[in-house]
Structures are given as C-alpha cells and as structure tokens.
VOMARLUM-255379 format. One record per residue (C-alpha): residue number from 0; residue in one letter; z, y, x. Coordinates in nm, 3 decimals, decimal comma, padded with zeros to 5 digits. Example, Ala and Ser with C-alpha at 12.3 -4.5 7.8 and 13.67 -1.06 7.14 Angstrom:
REM residues 2
<0 "A" <00,780 -00,450 01,230>>,
<1 "S" <00,714 -00,106 01,367>>,
This chain:
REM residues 267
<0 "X" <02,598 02,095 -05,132>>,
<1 "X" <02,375 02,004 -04,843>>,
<2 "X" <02,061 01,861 -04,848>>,
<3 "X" <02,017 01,514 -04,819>>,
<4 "X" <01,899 01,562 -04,465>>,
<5 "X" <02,245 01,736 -04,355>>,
<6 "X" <02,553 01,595 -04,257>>,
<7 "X" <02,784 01,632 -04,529>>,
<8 "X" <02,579 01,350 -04,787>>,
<9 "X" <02,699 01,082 -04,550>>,
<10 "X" <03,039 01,136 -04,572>>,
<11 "X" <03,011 01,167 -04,979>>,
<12 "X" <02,844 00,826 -04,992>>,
<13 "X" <03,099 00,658 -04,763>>,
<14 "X" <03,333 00,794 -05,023>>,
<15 "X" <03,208 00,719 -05,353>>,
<16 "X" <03,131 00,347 -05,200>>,
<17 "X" <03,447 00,255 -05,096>>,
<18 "X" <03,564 00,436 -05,452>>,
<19 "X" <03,351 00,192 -05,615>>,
<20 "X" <03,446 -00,138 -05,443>>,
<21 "X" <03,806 -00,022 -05,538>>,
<22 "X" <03,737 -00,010 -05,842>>,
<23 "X" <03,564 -00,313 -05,878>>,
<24 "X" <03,829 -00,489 -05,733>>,
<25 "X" <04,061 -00,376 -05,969>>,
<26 "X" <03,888 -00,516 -06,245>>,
<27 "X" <03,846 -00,817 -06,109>>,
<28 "X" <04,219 -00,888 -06,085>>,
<29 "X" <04,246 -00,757 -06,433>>,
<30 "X" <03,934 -00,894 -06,648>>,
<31 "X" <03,866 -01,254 -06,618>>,
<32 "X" <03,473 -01,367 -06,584>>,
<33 "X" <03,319 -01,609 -06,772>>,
<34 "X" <03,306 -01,834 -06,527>>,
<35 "X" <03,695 -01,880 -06,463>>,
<36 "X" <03,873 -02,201 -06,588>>,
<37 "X" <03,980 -02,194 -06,921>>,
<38 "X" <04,298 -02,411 -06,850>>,
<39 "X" <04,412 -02,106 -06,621>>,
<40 "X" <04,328 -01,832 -06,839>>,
<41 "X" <04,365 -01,725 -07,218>>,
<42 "X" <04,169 -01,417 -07,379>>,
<43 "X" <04,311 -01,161 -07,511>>,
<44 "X" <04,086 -00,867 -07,653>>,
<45 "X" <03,799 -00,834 -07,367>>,
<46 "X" <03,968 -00,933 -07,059>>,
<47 "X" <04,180 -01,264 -06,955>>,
<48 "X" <04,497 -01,249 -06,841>>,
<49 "X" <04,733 -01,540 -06,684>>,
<50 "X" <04,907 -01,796 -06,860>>,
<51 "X" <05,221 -01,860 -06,715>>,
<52 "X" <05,233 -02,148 -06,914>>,
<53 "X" <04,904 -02,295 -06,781>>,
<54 "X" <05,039 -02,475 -06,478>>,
<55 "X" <05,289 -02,603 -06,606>>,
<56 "X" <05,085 -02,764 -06,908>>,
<57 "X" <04,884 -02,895 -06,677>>,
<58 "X" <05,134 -03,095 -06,472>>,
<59 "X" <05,352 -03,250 -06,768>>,
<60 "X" <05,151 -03,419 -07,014>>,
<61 "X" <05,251 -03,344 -07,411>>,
<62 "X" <05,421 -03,665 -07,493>>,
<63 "X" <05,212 -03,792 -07,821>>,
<64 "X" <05,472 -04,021 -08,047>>,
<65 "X" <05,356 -04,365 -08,122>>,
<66 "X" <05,497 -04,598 -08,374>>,
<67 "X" <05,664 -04,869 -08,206>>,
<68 "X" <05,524 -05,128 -08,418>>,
<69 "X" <05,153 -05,104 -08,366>>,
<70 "X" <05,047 -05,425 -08,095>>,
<71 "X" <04,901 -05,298 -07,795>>,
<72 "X" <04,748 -05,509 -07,539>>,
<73 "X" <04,857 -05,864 -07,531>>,
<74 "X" <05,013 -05,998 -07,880>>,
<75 "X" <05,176 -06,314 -07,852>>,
<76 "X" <05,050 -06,574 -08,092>>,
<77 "X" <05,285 -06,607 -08,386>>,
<78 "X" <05,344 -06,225 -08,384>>,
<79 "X" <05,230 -05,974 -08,644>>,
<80 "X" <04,990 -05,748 -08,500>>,
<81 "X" <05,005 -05,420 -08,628>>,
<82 "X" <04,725 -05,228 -08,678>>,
<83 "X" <04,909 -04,940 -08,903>>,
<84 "X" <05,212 -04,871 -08,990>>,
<85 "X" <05,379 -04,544 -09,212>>,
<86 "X" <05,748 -04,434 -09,256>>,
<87 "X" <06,006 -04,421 -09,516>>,
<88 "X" <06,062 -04,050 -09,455>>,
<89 "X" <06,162 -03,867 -09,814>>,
<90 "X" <06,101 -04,163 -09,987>>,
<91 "X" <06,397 -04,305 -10,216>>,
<92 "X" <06,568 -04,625 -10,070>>,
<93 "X" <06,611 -04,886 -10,315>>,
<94 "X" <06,500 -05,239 -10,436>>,
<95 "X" <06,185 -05,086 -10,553>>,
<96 "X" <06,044 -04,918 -10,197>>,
<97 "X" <05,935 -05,206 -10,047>>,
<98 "X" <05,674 -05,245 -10,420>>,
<99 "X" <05,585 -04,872 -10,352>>,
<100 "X" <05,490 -04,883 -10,023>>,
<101 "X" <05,248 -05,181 -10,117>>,
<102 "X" <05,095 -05,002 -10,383>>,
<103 "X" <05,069 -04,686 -10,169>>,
<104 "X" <04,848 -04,864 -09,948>>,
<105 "X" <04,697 -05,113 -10,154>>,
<106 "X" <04,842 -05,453 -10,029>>,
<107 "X" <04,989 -05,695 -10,198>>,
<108 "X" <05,396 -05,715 -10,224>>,
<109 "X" <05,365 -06,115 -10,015>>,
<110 "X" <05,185 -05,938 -09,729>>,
<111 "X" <05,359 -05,621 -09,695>>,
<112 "X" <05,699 -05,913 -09,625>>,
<113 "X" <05,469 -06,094 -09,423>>,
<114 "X" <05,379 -05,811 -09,229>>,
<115 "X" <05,757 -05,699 -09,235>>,
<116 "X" <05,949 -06,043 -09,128>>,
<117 "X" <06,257 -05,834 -09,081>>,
<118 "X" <06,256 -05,755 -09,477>>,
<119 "X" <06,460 -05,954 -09,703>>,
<120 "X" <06,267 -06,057 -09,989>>,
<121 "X" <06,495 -05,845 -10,247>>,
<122 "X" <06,382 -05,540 -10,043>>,
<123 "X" <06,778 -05,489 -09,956>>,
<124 "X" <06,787 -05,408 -09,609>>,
<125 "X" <06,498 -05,171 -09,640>>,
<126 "X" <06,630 -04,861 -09,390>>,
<127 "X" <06,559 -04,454 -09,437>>,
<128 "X" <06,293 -04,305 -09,185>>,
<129 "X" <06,208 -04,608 -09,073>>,
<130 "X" <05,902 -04,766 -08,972>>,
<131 "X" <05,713 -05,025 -09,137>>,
<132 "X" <05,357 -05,235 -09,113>>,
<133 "X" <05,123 -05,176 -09,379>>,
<134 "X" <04,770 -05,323 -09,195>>,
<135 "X" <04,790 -05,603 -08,944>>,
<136 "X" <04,775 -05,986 -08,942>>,
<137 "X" <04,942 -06,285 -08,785>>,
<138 "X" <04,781 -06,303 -08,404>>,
<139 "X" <04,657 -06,637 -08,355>>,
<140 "X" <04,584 -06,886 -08,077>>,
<141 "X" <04,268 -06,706 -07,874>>,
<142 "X" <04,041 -06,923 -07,658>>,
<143 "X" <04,058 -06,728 -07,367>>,
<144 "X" <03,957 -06,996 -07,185>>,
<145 "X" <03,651 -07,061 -07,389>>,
<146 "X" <03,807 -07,382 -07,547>>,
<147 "X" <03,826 -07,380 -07,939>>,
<148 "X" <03,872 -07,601 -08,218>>,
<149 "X" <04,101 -07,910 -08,341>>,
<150 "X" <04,034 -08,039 -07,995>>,
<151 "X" <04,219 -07,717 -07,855>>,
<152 "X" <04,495 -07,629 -08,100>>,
<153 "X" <04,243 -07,489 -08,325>>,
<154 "X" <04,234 -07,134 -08,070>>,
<155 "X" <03,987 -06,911 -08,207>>,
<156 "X" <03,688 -06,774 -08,042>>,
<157 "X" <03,717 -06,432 -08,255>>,
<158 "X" <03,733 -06,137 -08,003>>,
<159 "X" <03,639 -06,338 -07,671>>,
<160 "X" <03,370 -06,173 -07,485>>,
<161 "X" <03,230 -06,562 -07,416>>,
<162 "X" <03,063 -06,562 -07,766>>,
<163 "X" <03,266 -06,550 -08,093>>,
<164 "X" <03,140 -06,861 -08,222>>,
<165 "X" <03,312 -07,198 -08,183>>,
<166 "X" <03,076 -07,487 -08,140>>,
<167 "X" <03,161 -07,804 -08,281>>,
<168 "X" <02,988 -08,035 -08,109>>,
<169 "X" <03,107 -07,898 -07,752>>,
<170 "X" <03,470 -07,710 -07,865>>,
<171 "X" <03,338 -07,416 -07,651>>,
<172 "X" <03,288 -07,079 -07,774>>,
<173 "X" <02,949 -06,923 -07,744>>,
<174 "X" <02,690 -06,646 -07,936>>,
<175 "X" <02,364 -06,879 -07,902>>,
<176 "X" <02,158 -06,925 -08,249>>,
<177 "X" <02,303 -07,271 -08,224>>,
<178 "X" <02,616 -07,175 -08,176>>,
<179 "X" <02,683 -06,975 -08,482>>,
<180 "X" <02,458 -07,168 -08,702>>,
<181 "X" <02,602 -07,336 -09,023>>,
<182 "X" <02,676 -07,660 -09,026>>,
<183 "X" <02,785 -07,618 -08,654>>,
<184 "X" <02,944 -07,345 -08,581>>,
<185 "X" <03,311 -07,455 -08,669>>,
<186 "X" <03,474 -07,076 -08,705>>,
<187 "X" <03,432 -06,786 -08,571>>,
<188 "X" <03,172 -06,487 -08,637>>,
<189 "X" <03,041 -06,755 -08,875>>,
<190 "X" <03,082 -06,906 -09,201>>,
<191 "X" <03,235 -07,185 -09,072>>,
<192 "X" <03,379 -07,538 -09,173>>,
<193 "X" <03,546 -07,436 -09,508>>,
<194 "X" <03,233 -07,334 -09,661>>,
<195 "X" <02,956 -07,568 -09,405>>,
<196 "X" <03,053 -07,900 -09,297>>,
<197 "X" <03,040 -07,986 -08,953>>,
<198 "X" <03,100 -08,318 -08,983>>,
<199 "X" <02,890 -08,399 -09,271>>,
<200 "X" <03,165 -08,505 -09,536>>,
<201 "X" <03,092 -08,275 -09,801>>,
<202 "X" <03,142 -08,222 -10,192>>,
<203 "X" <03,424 -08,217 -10,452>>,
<204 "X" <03,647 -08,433 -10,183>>,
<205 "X" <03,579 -08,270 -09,893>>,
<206 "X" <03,710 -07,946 -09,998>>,
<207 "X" <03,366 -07,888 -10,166>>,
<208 "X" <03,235 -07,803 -09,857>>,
<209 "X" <02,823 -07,739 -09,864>>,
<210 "X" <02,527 -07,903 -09,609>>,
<211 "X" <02,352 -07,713 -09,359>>,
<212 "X" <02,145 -07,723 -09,063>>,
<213 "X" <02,151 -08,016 -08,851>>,
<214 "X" <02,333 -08,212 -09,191>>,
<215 "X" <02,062 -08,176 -09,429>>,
<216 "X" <02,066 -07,990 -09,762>>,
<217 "X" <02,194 -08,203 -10,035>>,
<218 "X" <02,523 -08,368 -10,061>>,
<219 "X" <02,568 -08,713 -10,208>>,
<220 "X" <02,792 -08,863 -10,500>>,
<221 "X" <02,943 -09,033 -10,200>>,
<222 "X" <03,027 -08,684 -10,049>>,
<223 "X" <02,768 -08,773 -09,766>>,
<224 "X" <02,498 -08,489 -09,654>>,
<225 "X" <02,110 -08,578 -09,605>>,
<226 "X" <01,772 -08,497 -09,694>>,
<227 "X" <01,545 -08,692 -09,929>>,
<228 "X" <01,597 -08,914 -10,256>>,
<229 "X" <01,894 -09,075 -10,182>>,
<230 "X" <02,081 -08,731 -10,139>>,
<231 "X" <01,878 -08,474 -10,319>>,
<232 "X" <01,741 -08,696 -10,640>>,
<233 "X" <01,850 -08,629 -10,970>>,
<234 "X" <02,198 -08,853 -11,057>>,
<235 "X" <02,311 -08,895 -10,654>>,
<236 "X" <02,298 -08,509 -10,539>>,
<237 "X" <02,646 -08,270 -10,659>>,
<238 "X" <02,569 -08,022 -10,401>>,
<239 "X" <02,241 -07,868 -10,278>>,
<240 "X" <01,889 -07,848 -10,338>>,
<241 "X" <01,959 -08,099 -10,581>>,
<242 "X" <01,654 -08,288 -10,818>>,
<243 "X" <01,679 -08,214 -11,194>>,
<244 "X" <01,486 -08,446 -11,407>>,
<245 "X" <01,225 -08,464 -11,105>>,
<246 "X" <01,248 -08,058 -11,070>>,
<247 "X" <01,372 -07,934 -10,726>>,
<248 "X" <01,622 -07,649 -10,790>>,
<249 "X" <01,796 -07,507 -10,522>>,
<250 "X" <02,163 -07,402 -10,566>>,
<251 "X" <02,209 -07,036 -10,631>>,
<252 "X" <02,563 -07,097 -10,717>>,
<253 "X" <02,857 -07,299 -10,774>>,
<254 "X" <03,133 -07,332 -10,952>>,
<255 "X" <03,418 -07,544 -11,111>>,
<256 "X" <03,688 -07,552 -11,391>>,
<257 "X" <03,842 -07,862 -11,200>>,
<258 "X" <03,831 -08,076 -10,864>>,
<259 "X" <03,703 -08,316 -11,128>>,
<260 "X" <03,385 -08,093 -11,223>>,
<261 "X" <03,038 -08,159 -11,078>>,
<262 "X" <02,848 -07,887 -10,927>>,
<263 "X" <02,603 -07,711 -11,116>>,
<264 "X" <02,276 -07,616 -10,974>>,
<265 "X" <02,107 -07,323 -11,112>>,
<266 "X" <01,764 -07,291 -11,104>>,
C-alpha cells in the first residue's frame, strides 16, 4: 500500500465511500427509524417492516356496533331515551326474563316495561338476542326556547345551556342566584315547587309543600306562608320555624302518618 501522499489512497477512499452509502441505503429500506409513522409500519424484532394492511386500515374505518336503542341527538318528547341497553344473548326466554333482567341491573320490574313499551306486561313476547333498555327515562318537553313552566306546557329548563333553572315569576329559564333559589325557582337544577312553594300555598293541603325565600319561613294553619306571629307563633304555624310554647325551633324534619297529621318541628 502507498502512502497517503500517493495515488492509489484516492481511489480506495472513493471506494469504500460509495461502499458505505450503499450500504446505508440498504438499511434504510430495510430498518425503519424511529421517527417513521407508526400507522405505516409495525416492528418486528429490531427493524420495521411494511404493513400491507396499513393503508388499507387507514382508508375504511372499523365499523364499531351500536345498539339501536340508545337516543342520540334529538329525542322526541314522549320517547324513551335510552341511555343503556344489554341483550338477551344465552339467556333463557320465558315469562321470567323480563324479572331477571331487572334484577340484573337493579331496576324495578314497572320501569324496565316502561322503558320497554314494546313488552307485554306478562313478559310474552320477550325475543332471543334481542335488545332491550335497562337505563333511560321518558324525554320530556325542553325549553329550547327559554320558555318554561305551566305557562309553557310545563317544558323543562334541565339541559338548556340558557340556565337550568325555571323562574317562576318570569317562566324563563336562567342560572342567576335568583333564579334557582327556593321558593322561586319552579324546577329545574333546583328543589323546586313540590318541596318550595312558589306561590305561597303551603302545608298539609298544598301537597305539604315548605316556605322559602321571598315567602317567608313559617306556614300557617290556613296553609298561607309569612314571617312573624301570625305564621310562626305557637298554635297557627304547621310548617317552619315554628314557636313552641314561646321557644323558636326550627324544623329539622318532617313527617306524617296521615294527610290529617300536623307537622312536627324538632328542635
């Protein structure tokens, strides 16, 4: 071998560097770098290779198989809107499935038909692999519009992005303090009227409905809410922070054996 100041060492690096890029290039089309997309290539041992199925993956999405029955986008009020549903695969079909399937899941035997309109209530049409509701309710009237109440065929305000609570002394939904406080907020993200009057009839014959806010916090024999002796003293208050023999107690709970019974406040 020459020195490196002859002639012959250029020729033997020209050789070994085109060698080299050869090689290199060789690899490359064999052994995937880390940096390649993973959607285009799979590993196998140290290298990636192809997948032929890649493409091809890519182009036609994997169908994913949805139950007919569970409510997407609009539900029509009326309808049952599914939220979960299972199947009668390898389960025995007779007048008892429909009463398993409830217990399965933990509802009662009156929803799971409610749920199911199709059923007849003997459980005697009840199919094989079939589909059926176990989670959902009746979709009601929503106040899309932002109208709600008795004054607007009692829509709800529950999941409008307006506010959730349903005002009753404007029939509009909204999410203010006022809005969703008791004794005015008629339903909703609230109590509402079956526990708070909004209309300050109260007591054992107004559904034993309780005062609040803007009403006051006693209710009267008359079933009349207010503040002050006439609705909070001892022998005119059933409901409240009623007077005891001249001692204030407020209400911690109530309860009844009859319409007929009088509340009893506990100190």
């Amino acid at each position: 071998m020459q020195s490196l100041h002859g002639t012959t060492w250029p020729r033997h690096f020209a050789f070994w560097a085109l060698a080299t890029l050869h090689l290199k290039s060789t690899v490359r089309a064999e052994c995937a770098p880390t940096t390649w997309d993973n959607s285009e290539f799979e590993t196998t041992g140290h290298c990636s290779v192809p997948n032929p199925l890649a493409a091809t993956s890519a182009a036609v999405p994997i169908p994913v198989p949805t139950s007919h029955l569970i409510s997407t986008g609009y539900v029509t009020p009326g309808e049952v809107n599914c939220r979960y549903d299972t199947n009668t695969e390898d389960m025995e079909i007779n007048e008892h499935t429909c009463t398993a399937i409830a217990v399965r899941y933990g509802i009662t035997l009156k929803a799971f038909f409610v749920l199911n309109p199709g059923l007849h209530s003997d459980c005697g049409n009840i199919e094989a692999n079939t589909d059926y509701c176990v989670a959902g309710f009746i979709e009601p009237l929503r106040a899309y519009d932002g109208l709600c109440g008795p004054s607007n065929n009692n829509a709800t305000c529950l999941g409008i992005r307006m506010g959730q609570c349903c005002n009753a002394n404007t029939w509009k939904c909204g999410n203010s303090s006022e809005d969703c406080a008791d004794g005015t907020c008629y339903e909703g993200a609230c109590a509402g009227d079956s526990v708070y009057t909004t209309d300050g009839n109260c007591g054992r014959k107004h559904g034993y409905k309780s005062c609040a806010g803007v009403w006051g916090n006693c209710c009267n024999a008359t079933g009349r809410c207010g503040s002050g002796p006439d609705f909070c003293g001892y022998g005119k208050c059933q409901l409240g922070e009623c007077w005891l023999n001249g001692i204030c107690s407020k209400i911690s709970f109530f309860h009844h054996q009859s319409k007929d019974d009088l509340a009893v406040c506990v100190p």
